[in-house]
Legacy VTK file of the C-alpha trace (Angstrom):
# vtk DataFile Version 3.0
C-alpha trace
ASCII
DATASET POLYDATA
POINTS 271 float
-19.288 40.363 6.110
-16.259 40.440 3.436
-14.233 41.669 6.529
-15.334 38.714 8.902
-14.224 36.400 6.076
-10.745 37.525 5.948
-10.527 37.495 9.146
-11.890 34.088 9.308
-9.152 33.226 6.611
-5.709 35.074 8.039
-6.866 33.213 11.532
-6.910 29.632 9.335
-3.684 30.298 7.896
-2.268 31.645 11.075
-3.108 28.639 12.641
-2.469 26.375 10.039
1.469 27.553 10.089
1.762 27.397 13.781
2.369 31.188 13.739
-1.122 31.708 15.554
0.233 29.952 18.915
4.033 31.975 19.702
7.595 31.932 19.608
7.690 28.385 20.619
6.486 24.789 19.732
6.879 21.485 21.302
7.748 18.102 19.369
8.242 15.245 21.284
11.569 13.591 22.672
12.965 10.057 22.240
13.490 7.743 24.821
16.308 8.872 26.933
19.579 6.696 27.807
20.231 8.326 30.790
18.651 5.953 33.729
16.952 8.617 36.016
15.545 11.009 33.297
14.119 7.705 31.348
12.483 6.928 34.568
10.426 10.160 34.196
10.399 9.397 30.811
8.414 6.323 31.440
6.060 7.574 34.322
4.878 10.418 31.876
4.137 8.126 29.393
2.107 5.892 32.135
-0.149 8.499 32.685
-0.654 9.451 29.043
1.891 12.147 28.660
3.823 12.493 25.659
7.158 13.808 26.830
8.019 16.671 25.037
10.796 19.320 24.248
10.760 23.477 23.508
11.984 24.208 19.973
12.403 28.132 19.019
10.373 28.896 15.611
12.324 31.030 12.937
9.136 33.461 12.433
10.595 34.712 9.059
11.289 31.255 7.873
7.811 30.219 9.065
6.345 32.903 6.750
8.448 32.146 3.955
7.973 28.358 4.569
11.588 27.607 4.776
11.420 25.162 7.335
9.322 21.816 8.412
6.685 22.461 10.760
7.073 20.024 13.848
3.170 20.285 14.883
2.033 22.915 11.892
0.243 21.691 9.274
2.083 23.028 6.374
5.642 23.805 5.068
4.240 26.206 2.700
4.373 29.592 4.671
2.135 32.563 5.008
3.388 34.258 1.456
2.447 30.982 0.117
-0.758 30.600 1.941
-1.742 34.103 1.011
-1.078 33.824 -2.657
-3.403 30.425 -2.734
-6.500 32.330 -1.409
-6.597 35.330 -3.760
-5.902 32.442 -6.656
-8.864 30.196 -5.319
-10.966 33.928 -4.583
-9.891 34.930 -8.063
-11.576 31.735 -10.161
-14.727 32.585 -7.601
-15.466 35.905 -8.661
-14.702 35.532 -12.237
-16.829 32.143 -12.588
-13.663 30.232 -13.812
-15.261 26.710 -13.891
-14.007 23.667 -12.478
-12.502 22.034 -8.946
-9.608 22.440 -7.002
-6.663 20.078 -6.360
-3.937 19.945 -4.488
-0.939 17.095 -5.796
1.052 16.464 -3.018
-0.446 17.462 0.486
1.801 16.598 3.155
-0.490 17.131 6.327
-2.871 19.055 4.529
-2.317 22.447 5.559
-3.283 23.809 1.618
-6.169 21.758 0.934
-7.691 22.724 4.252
-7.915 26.716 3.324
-8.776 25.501 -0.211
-11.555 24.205 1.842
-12.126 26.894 4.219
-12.556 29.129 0.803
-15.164 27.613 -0.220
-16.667 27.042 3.553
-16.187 31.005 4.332
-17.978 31.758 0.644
-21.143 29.033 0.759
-19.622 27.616 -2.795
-21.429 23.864 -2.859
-20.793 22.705 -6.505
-16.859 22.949 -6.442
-15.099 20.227 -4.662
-11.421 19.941 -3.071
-9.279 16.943 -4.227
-6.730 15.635 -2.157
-4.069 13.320 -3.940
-0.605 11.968 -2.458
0.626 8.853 -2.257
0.335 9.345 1.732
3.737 7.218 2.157
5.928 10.252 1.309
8.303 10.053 -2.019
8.546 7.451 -5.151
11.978 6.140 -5.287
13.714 8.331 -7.739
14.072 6.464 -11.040
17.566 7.950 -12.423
17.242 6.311 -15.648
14.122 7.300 -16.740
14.027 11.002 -14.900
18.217 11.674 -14.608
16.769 15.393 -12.810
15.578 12.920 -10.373
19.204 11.164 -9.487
20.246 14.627 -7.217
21.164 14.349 -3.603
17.388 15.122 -2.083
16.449 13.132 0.213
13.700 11.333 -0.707
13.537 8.907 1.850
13.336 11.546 4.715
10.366 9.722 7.220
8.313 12.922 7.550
7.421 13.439 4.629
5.144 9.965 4.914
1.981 10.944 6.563
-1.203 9.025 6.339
-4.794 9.201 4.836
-6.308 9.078 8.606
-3.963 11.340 9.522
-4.327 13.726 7.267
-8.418 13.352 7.524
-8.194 14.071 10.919
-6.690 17.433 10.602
-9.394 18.280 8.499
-11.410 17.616 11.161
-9.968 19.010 13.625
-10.851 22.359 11.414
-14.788 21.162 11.395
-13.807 20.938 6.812
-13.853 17.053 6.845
-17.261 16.946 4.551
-18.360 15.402 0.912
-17.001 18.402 -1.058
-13.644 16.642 -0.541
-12.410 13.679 -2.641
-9.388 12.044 -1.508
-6.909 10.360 -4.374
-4.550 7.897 -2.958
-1.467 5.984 -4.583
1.770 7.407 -6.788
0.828 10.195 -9.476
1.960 8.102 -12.011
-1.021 5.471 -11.099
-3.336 7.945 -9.292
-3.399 10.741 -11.563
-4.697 9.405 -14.863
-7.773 8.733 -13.320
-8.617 11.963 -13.092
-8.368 12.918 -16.697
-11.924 13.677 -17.274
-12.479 16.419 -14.414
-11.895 20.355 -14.932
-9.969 22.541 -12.929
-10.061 25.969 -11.643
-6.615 25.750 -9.888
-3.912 23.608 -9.748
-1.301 23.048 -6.561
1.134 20.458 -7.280
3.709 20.126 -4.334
5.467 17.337 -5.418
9.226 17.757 -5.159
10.337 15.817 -7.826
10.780 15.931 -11.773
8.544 12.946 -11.950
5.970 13.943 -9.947
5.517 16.950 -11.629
5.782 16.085 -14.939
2.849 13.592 -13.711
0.669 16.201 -12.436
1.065 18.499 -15.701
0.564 15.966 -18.080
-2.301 14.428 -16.246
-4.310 17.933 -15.315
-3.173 20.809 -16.851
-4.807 19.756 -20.130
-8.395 20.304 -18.141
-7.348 23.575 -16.613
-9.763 26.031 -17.136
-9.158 29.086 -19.149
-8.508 31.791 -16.598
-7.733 29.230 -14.078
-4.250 28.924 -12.020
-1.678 26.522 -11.702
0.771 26.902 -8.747
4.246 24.925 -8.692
5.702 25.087 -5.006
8.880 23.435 -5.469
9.980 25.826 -8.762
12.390 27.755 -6.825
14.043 25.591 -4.611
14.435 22.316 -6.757
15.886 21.845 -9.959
14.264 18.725 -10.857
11.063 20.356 -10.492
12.247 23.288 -12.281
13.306 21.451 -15.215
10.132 19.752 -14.998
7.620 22.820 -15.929
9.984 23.507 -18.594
9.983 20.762 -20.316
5.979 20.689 -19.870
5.264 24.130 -21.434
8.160 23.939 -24.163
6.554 20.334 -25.218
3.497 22.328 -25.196
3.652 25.753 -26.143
2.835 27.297 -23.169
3.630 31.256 -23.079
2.132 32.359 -20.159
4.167 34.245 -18.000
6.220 32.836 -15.118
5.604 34.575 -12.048
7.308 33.803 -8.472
5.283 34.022 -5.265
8.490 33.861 -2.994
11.899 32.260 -2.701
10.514 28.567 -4.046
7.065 28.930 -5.308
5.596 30.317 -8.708
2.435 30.162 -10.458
1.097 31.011 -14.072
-2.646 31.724 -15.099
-3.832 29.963 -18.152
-5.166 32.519 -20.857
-5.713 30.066 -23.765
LINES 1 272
271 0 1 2 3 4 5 6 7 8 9 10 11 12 13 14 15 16 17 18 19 20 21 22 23 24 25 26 27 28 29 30 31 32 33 34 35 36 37 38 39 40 41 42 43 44 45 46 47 48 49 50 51 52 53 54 55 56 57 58 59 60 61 62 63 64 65 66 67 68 69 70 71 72 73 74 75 76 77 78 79 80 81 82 83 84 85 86 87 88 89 90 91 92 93 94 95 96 97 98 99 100 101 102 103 104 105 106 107 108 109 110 111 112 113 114 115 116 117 118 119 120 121 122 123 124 125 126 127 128 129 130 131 132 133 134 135 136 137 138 139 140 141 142 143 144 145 146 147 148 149 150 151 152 153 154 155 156 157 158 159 160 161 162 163 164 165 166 167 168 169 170 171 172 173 174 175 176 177 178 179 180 181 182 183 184 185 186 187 188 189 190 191 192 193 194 195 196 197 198 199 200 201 202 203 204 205 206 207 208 209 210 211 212 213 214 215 216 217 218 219 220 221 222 223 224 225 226 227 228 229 230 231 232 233 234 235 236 237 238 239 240 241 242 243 244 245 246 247 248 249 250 251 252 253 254 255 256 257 258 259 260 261 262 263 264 265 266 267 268 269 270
């Protein structure tokens, strides 16, 4: 049975990163200028066809999650995947008490094997929240964050994807159910609300030095003992590097750093 569940969970991830279906994935094409191929263009759209084009997938970026997915469901890689499901498998063996959350979702490709953890293991008194603001980035305020007033792009359209959208790929992995809770708006708003729940782990995926400050400040406090908190921009961003400083020096926190891959890194909470 224990090897039917891993199974069932390297096939979820697999899938989840696109790395399940080949070499190859398709996104679709814009209109074309050119008369005669826009022609074709338009009949394929007539008949319900979205036209589309070949792109090559970089299988060691894929598993590293260094690139953006065109139809996957996550940026975050297999390494990253991996590392998620023996944190989530960890609090489930030990009894750590509380839910799980992911802070910034994108399509959902983390919160759905959150969810498939607790599917594959029959846990039905642990829930999986889902918060983003589900229009992609805040507007950096400079001022107020001046980690924040880099040269990211925050405006970059895929990074916006909707609530429907994003409850339909649950679905489309049979894990849209009750023991998810969906948390829409910024973290600044959002977050606060959710000061009275415990946590068993913690995924905040939120890019910025505002939004992660937001998420510490707002969760960590009710992170179980023994629990996990995972930080997936660490490595790659500064802002968000500077942000889980500042957090644990304001706070004492002496737990150990440790990395998962190029970008993300994770602590477990001991006291």
């Amino acid at each position: 049975m224990e090897d039917a569940k891993q199974l069932y969970l390297d096939l979820m991830k697999r899938a989840l990163t696109y790395l399940i279906y080949g070499k190859e994935e398709f996104f679709p094409i814009q209109r074309p200028r050119d008369f005669a191929r826009r022609i074709v263009f338009d009949a394929l759209e007539r008949k319900g066809i979205a036209p589309m084009r070949r792109l090559p997938v970089n299988l060691e970026f894929r598993n590293e999650g260094r690139d953006w997915p065109a139809v996957g469901f996550t940026m975050v890689g297999m390494k990253r995947l991996s590392q998620l499901q023996a944190c989530a498998e960890d609090v489930l063996t030990h009894n750590v008490p509380g839910d799980f959350i992911e802070a910034g979702t994108w399509r959902g490709g983390a919160a759905i094997l959150l969810r498939a953890v607790l599917k594959v293991n029959m846990v039905l008194d642990r829930k999986v929240w889902v918060a983003d603001s589900f229009q992609g980035l805040p507007s950096p305020d400079g001022d107020k964050y001046p980690a924040d007033a880099g040269d990211y792009d925050f405006t970059n359209p895929i990074l916006a994807v909707s609530l429907e959208q994003v409850k339909e790929n649950f679905a489309r992995f049979g894990l849209l159910d009750d023991q998810l809770q969906f948390v829409k708006g910024w973290f600044r708003d959002s977050l606060p609300g959710l000061q009275d729940q415990t946590w068993s782990v913690i995924r905040l995926d939120g890019d910025m030095y505002e939004s992660t400050m937001d998420g510490l400040k707002n969760l960590y406090p009710n992170l179980s003992v023994g629990g996990y908190v995972i930080i997936d921009d660490y490595g790659g961003l500064e802002c968000c590097r500077e942000a889980v400083h500042d957090y644990r020096n304001a706070n004492k926190i002496t737990e150990e750093i440790q990395t998962i891959d190029w970008t993300g890194a994770y602590w477990r909470r001991l006291k």
